[in-house]
Every structure is written in structure tokens, then in C-alpha cells.
C-alpha positions in Angstrom: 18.0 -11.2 1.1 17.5 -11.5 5.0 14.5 -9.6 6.7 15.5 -7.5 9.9 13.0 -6.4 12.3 13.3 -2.5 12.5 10.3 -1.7 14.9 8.5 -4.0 17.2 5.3 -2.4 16.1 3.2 -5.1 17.9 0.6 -3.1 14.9 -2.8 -4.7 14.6 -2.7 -4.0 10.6 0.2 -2.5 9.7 -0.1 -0.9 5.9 1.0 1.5 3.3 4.5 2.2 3.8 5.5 5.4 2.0 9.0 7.0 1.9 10.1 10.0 2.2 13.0 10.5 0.2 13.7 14.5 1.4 13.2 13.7 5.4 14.6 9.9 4.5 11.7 8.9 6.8 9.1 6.1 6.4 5.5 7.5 6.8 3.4 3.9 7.4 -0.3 3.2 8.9 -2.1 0.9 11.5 -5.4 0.5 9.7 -7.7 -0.3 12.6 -6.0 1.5 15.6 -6.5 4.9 13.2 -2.8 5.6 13.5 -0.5 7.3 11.1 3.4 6.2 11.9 6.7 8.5 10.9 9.4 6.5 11.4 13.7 7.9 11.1 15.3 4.8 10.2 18.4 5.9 11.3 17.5 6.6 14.9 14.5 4.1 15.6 12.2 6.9 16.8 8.6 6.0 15.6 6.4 9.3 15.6 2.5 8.6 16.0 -0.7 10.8 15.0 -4.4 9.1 15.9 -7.0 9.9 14.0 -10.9 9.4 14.8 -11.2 6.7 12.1 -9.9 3.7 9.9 -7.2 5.2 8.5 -6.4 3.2 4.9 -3.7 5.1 3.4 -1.2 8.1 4.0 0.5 9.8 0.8 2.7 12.7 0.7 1.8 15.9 -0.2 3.9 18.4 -2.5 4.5 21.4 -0.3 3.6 19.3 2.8 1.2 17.7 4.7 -0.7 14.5 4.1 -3.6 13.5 1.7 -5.1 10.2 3.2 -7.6 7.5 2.1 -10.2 7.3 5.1 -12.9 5.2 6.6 -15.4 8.1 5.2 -13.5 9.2 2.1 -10.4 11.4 1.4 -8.8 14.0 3.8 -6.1 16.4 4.1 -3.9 16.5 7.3 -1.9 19.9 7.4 1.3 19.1 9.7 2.3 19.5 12.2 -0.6 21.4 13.2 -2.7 18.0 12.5 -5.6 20.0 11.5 -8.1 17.3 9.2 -10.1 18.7 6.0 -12.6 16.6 4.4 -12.1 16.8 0.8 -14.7 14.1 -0.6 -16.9 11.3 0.7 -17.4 9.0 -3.0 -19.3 6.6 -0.7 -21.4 8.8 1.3 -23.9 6.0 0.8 -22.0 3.3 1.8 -21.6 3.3 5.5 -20.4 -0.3 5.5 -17.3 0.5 3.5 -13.8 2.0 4.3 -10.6 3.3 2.1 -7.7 0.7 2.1 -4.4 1.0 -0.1 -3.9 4.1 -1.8 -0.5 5.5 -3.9 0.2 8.6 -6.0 1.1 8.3 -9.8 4.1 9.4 -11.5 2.0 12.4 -12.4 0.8 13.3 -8.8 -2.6 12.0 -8.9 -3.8 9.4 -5.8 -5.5 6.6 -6.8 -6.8 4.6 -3.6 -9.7 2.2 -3.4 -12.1 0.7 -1.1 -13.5 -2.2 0.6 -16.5 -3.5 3.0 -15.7 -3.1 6.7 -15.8 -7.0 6.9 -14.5 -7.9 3.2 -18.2 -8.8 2.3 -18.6 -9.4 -1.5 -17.7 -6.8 -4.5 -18.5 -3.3 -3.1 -15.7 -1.5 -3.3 -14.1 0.2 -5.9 -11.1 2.4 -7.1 -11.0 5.5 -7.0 -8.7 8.7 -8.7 -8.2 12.0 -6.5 -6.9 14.8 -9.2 -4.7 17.9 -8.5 -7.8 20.1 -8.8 -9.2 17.6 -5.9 -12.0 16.4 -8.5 -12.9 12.8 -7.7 -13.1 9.9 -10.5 -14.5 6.2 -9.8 -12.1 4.3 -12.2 -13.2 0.8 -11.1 -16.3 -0.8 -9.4 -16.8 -4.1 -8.4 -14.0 -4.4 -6.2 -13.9 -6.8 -3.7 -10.3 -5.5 -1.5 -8.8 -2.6 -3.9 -5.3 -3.1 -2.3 -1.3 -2.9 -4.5 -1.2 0.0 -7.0 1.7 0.5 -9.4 3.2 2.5 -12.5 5.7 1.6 -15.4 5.4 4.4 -17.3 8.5 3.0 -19.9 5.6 0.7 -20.9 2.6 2.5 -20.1 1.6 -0.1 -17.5 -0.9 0.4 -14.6 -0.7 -2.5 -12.4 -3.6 -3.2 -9.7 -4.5 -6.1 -7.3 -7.9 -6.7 -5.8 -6.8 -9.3 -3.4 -10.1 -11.5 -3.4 -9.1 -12.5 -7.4 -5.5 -13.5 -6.6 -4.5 -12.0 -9.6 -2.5 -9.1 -10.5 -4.5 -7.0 -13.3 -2.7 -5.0 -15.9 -4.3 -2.2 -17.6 -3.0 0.3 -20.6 -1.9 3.5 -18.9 -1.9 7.1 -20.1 0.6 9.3 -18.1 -1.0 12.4 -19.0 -4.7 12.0 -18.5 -4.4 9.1 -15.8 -7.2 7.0 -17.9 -6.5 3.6 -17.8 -8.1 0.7 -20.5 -7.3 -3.1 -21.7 -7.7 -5.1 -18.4 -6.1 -8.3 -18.6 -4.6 -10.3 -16.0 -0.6 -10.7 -15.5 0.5 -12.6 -12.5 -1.7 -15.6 -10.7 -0.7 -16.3 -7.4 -0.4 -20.3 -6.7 -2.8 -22.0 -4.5 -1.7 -22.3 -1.1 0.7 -19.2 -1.4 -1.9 -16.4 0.5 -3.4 -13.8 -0.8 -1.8 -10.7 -3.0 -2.1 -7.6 -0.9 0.7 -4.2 -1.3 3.0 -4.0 -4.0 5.4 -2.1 -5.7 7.9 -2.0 -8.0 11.5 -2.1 -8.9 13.5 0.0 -12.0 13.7 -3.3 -14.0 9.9 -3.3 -14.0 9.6 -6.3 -11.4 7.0 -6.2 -8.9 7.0 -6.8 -5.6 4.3 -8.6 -3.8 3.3 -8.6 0.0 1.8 -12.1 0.4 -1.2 -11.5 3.4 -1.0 -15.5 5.0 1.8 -16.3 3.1 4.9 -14.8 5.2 6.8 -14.1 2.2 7.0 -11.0 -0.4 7.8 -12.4 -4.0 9.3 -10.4 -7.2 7.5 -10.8 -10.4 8.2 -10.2 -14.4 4.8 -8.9 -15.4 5.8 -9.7 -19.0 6.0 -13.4 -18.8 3.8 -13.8 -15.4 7.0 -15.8 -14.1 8.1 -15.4 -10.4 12.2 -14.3 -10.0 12.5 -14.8 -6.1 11.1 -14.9 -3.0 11.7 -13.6 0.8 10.5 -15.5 3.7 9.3 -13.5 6.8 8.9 -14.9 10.3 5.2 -14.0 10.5 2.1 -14.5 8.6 0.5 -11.4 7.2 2.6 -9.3 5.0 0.6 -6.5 3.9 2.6 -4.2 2.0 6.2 -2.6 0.5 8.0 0.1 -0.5 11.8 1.1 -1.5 13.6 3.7 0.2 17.1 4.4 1.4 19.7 6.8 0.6 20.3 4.6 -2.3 16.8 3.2 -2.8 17.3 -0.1 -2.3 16.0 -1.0 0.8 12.6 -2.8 0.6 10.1 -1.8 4.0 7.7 -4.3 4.9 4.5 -3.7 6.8 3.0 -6.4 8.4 -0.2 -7.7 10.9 -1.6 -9.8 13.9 -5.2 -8.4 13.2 -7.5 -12.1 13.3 -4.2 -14.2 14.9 -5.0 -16.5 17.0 -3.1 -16.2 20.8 -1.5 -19.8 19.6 -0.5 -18.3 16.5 0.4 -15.1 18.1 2.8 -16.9 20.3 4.5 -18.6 17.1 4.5 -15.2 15.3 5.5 -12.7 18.5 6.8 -10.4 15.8 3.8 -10.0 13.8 2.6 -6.5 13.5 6.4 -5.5 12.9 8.3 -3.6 10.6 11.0 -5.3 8.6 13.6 -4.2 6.4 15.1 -6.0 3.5 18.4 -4.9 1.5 17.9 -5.8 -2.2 20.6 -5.9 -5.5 17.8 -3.8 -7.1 16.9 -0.1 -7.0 13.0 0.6 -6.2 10.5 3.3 -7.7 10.2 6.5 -5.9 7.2 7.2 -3.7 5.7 9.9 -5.9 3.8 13.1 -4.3 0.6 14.5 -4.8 0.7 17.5 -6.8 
């Protein structure tokens, strides 16, 4: 499994990949340059929309449209008028903070989470957007909230906050979207990088964006064991997501954001998008309901 360069992004921090399966386009974010990307695979033309803000997360929206994870809380974007609704500021008092990764369920409820402008200690938290747009804080303490993922065959949330280098598992009810029974699955080793976006496969496996480790690795949650691994020719892989006509092609998001120029010219593709074809059908990218 060979990474190919699909767009020479150049982005400053590349994140959230989301695909959508009925436009078989890739909807994907610049964090700081407050930029939503739409990208056709099969023609190379990259769409932009550029907001007034951090911009953590996109997710797709039954009907249409875009629900998105902000620097000051969650929003709707109608399209293509690209007229911007605030829905709900959680952390009206927390200036300092911004939304980062964000994903719907398998139930059409987005969960996304926060973290400090400057990843500064545990202020963030995550938080659960419902269909009747009521607002839940399901975790605090968060240092980066960052990969979310579902298995509902074994009624498995899976979350990462990347400053614990861990992958949490929690107890997962489909039909209220309450989670319980924390307990940690998956360690990254020392010297690897830090866990960032994730997501997962139909066998359960999860797939794991390594920021400063230039690789994504696949995971057995059940026995904390690593399967594989795929090196990248930058740094700072920030997240994944399956898409395709068949679902099993694995889009990478990655950065330059905090590169050095000497590292930048070792690395000129970071910031790109890559592809990778895998033996393995991914998970849908669900939409909010």
C-alpha cells in the first residue's frame, strides 16, 4: 500500500477528510487558513469556501449543506449560497479555545471536541450536537479531542485525545448516543508521534493518522496489536477517511503548520493530500440527521 499525492495542497493543517459517497467527492479542511476544501477525485478540481474563523471540522448534512465544528462553537453552512448560522457556542467562556476533529455517528449525531488555541493543558472537552440541535458535553478534561469512531457490531465508541497517546474505548449505545466504561485500547510506542484522525475499517480495525510520525497504522482494538503500517513522505499526518466507488481508498490529510524551512525543504509535499488503495473496505462517512 503505496501513498500517491492527489493534491499539492501546500495546506498549513490539513484535517477532517469526509466523503461524500452520493457526489463521490472528498469534503476536507485547512484548520488555520479557515478553509473548507471539496475536492472530485476524478477530475483533480479542488473547490474552496473561506470562512472568518478556525475552521475544525466539516460534516455532511442530510438534505444538504454543512454542520461544522468552529473556532467559536458549531455552525450551519447552507450551500451553495454559503450563508453561516450559529447554532451553539458550549465555550462562550472560553475565548482561548477552538473546535478541532469532529464526525457524525451511525445514528446522525456529531460529536466534535475541543482544544486550547495553543494546546495548553486539559481544557477542552467533547462535545455531542443532537438532531434537535440540543448540545451535550460528554467529556471534559480534554487536552486535543481529535479521532472519533463507531463499531456498532460491538457497541464500541473509540476516541483519541492526542496528548495521552492512547486510544480510549468506551461502551456505546446506538440509540441514545450515551457512552460509559472508559478504558484504554491501543498505546502508541514511544518515538512513533502522536495519535491524531482515525477511522475505521469493516473488520473493526482502526486506522491511525500519526501527527510527527509520517505513517498511518491499522490497529485490532481487541488485542491492542498493530496489523500494518504506511509510510508517507512527510511528517504530520493528521487524519483519514475511506471513500471510493468501492470504498476502499483511504484519503490522507496532512500539514506543514510549525515545519521548519529545513524541514520544509525535506518534506516539499507536506500539507498534501494523499491517497492510499487498501485490500479492506472502510466505514461510511455517516450524515447528520
Amino acid at each position: 500500500m503505496k501513498p500517491e499525492l492527489i493534491l499539492d495542497a501546500k495546506a498549513t493543517l490539513g484535517e477532517g477528510p469526509c466523503w461524500d459517497e452520493m457526489e463521490q467527492k472528498l469534503y476536507w479542511v485547512d484548520i488555520m487558513e479557515r478553509k473548507i476544501h471539496v475536492l472530485d477525485p476524478e477530475t483533480g478540481e479542488n473547490e474552496t469556501i473561506v470562512l472568518d474563523q478556525y475552521v475544525g471540522c466539516a460534516v455532511l448534512k442530510e438534505g444538504g449543506g454543512l454542520l461544522l465544528g468552529l473556532q467559536n462553537g458549531f455552525y450551519e453552512l447552507e450551500i451553495p449560497s454559503k450563508k453561516l448560522t450559529l447554532i451553539h457556542n458550549p465555550e462562550k467562556d472560553k475565548p482561548e479555545n477552538r473546535f478541532n476533529d469532529g464526525k457524525v455517528d451511525p445514528l446522525g449525531r456529531f460529536w466534535a471536541g475541543t482544544m486550547h488555541l495553543e494546546a495548553k493543558g486539559n481544557n477542552g472537552a467533547l462535545y455531542r450536537l443532537d438532531s434537535n440541535y440540543g448540545v451535550k458535553k460528554i467529556i471534559g478534561d480534554v487536552g486535543i479531542s481529535n479521532g472519533l469512531a463507531w463499531d456498532v457490531s460491538r457497541g464500541a465508541m473509540y476516541f483519541i485525545d492526542t496528548t495521552t497517546k492512547k486510544v480510549a474505548a468506551f461502551d456505546y449505545d446506538l440509540k441514545s448516543g450515551e457512552i460509559s466504561n472508559k478504558h484504554f485500547v491501543i498505546t502508541i510506542p514511544e518515538g512513533e508521534g502522536f495519535p491524531d484522525g482515525m477511522t475505521i475499517d469493516v473488520n473493526g480495525h482502526l486506522w491511525i493518522a500519526h501527527w510527527d510520525g509520517a505513517k498511518i497504522t491499522r490497529w485490532d482494538p481487541s488485542t491492542g496489536k498493530k496489523i500494518e503500517e504506511i509510510k508517507f513522505p512527510v511528517d504530520r499526518i493528521t487524519s483519514c477517511c475511506f471513500g471510493g466507488k468501492e470504498m476502499n481508498e483511504l484519503f490522507v490529510t496532512t500539514a506543514r503548520n510549525g515545519l521548519s524551512p529545513s524541514q520544509l525543504e525535506k518534506q516539499p509535499l507536506a500539507g498534501g493530500l494523499f491517497k492510499v488503495k487498501t485490500a479492506v473496505k472502510g466505514s461510511p462517512t455517516y450524515r447528520f440527521k
